[in-house]
N, C-alpha and C positions, 0 to 999 in steps of 0.2 A: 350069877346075878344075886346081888342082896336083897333081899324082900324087906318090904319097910308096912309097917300096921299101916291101916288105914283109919283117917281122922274119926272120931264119932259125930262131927257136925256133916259127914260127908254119909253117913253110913243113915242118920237121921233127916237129911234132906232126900236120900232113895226112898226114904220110906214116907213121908209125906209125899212125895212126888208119884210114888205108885198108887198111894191113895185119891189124889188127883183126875190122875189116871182113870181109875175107876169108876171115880163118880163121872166123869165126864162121860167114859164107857155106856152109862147107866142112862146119864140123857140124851146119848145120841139111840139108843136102842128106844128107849121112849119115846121119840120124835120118829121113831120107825126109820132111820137113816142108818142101815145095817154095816154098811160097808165102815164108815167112819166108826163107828162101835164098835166093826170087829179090830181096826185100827189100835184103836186107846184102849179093848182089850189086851191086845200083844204088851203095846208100852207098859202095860202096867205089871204084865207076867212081869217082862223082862227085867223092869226095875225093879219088882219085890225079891226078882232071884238073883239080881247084883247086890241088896240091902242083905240077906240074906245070908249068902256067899261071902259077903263082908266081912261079917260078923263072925263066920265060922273060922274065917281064914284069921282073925284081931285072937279070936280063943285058941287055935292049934298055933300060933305065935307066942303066944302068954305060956303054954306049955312046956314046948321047945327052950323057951329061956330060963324056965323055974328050973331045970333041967342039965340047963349047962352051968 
């Protein structure tokens, strides 16, 4: 299977989105409403470590091709 980069508008919408996340994380543990907090914690792991993993994967692409 061919691997194809991944967009940077896609790579910088994870990352405002895990930011999001966050803060929202931040007022539902505020509001003492844990379970939802620990919620929009996860989401936010999870999309900072797709942003991330993006990124890493755009860079060992850019390599591979300087290369061939």
């Amino acid at each position: 299977m061919k691997h194809k980069r991944i967009h940077p508008l896609i790579i910088i919408a994870l990352f405002l989105s895990s930011i999001a996340n966050g803060l929202n994380a931040y007022q539902y543990f505020g509001k003492q409403d844990t379970s939802s907090g620990w919620i929009f914690t996860t989401l936010c792991v999870v999309t900072l470590f797709c942003a991330i993993a993006s990124l890493f994967i755009n860079k060992t692409m850019d390599k591979r091709k300087s290369f061939n």
